[in-house]
N, C-alpha and C positions, 0 to 999 in steps of 0.2 A: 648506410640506411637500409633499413630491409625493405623489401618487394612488395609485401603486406601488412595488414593489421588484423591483429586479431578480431574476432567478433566484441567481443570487450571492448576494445578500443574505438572501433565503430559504433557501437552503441552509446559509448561514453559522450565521443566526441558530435554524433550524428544531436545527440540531446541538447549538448549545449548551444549547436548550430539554430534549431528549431527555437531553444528559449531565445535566445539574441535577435534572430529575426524576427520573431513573433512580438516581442519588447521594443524593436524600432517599429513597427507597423502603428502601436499602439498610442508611440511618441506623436508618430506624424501625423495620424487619423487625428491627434486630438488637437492637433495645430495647424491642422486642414493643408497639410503640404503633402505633394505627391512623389513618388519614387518612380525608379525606370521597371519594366519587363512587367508581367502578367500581373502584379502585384499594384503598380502604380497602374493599370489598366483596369484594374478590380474599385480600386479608389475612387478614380475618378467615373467610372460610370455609378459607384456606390454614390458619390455624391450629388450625380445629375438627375439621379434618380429613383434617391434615398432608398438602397437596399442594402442589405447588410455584408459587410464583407466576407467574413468566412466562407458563405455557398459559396457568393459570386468569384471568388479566388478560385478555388476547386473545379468550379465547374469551367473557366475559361482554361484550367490548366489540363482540362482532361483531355485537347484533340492532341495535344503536342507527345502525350504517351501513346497515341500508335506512331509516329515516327518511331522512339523510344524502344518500341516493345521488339520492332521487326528490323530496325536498322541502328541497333545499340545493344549494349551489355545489359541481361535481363536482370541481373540484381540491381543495375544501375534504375532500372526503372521503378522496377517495386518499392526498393529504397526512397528513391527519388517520389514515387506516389504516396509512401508512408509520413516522410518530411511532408509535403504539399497537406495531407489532411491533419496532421498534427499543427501543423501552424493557422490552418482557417481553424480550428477548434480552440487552441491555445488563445490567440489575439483576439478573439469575441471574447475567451474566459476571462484573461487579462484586464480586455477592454472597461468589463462591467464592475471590476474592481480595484482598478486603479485613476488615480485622478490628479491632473498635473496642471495648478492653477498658473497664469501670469507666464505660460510660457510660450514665446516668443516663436513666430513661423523661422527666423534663420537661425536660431539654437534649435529649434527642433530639426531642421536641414542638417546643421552640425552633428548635430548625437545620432539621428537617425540614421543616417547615411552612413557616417561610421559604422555603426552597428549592423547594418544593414550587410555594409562589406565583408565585414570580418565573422558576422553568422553565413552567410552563402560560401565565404573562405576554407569554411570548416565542413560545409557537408560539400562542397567539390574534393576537398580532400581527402574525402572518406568514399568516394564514390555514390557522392548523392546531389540533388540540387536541388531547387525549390520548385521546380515546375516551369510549363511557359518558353518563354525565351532561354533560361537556362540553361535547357537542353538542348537547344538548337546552337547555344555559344557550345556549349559544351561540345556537340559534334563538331562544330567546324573547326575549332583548336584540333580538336583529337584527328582529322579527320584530311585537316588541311595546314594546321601550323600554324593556323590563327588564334591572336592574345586575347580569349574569354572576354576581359574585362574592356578593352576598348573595341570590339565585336557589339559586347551590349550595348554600350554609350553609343554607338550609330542607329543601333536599332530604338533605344529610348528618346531619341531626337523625335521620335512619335509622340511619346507622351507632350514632350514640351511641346510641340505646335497644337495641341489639344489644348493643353494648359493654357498656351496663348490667347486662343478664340473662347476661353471658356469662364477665364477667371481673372482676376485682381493682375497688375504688374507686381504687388509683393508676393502672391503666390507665383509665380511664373520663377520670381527670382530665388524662392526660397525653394523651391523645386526642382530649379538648375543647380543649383548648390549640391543640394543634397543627393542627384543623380551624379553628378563629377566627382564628387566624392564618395563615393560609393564602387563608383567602375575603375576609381584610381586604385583604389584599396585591392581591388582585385588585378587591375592592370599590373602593379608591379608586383604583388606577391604571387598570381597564377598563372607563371609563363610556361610554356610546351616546355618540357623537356625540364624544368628545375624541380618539380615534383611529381612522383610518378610511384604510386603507391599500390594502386589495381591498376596492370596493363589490359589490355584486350577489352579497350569501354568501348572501341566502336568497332561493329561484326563487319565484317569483309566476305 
């Protein structure tokens, strides 16, 4: 396996990461089901207090890049900041022009989450992430040899007590759903050491 990828490659793969997340956002936004990490934190206060997702995404994603900037790999960030504003502009564009009648908060749990995993799948292995928490799984794997994807699922135990106090038991359920499957997707496919494409992500 080689070491790197080329710029091609990263751009390829970095795009399609952004479309897949930006397409689960748009799933769940419209079957009112929440996700884990800065994302599912953009939703739900989007929904308590109806503002639009894309700023509110951005703008909570923005403290976690000075972590990033001064205690991680700087393309990682940029990158990482490029994905983040590509996806709050994408899933508003998305949002306004796509429309998914009769569909169901745990198929949206189902497809979203999926998607959800296997678009964040794709820009951690390009040396990118979506922002947020992210980047904080993302340090502590690189950093400490902890698994990304069940790192997140403790931190997203946030959202679900939010969830709890805030809304319906089918959304509670269809948002645990969609969080587990989500962190699984990344739990078993982005372990330390089985894919290592750009080394030197976190500066010492």
């Amino acid at each position: 396996m080689s070491p790197s990828h080329s710029w091609l490659e990263d751009l390829f793969s970095l795009a399609i990461g952004v479309l897949v997340v930006s397409v689960a956002i748009v799933v769940l936004k419209q079957a009112g089901v929440l996700v884990g990490g800065v994302a599912g934190l953009a939703l739900l206060i989007g929904r308590v207090f109806e503002l639009e997702f894309g700023p509110l995404f951005f703008a909570l994603s923005a403290p976690f890049y000075l972590m990033a900037w001064f205690r991680m790999n700087r393309v990682f960030t940029l990158k990482s900041l490029g994905c983040v504003g590509l996806i709050a502009w994408l899933s508003e564009l998305l949002g306004q022009r796509i429309a998914i009648d009769g569909l169901s908060p745990m198929m949206a749990a189902v497809v979203g989450g999926v998607l959800c995993g296997l678009g964040l799948l794709a820009l951690f292995r390009h040396n990118a992430s979506a922002g947020g928490f992210n980047v904080l799984v993302m340090y502590c794997q690189e950093r400490f040899n902890l698994r990304a994807g069940y790192l997140q699922m403790g931190l997203d135990l946030v959202i679900l007590v939010a969830t709890f106090l805030l809304f319906s038991a089918e959304t509670l359920l269809a948002s645990t759903l969609c969080i587990v499957l989500m962190n699984g997707v990344l739990g078993v496919n982005h372990r330390p050491g089985r894919y290592t494409a750009q080394p030197g992500l976190v500066r010492t």
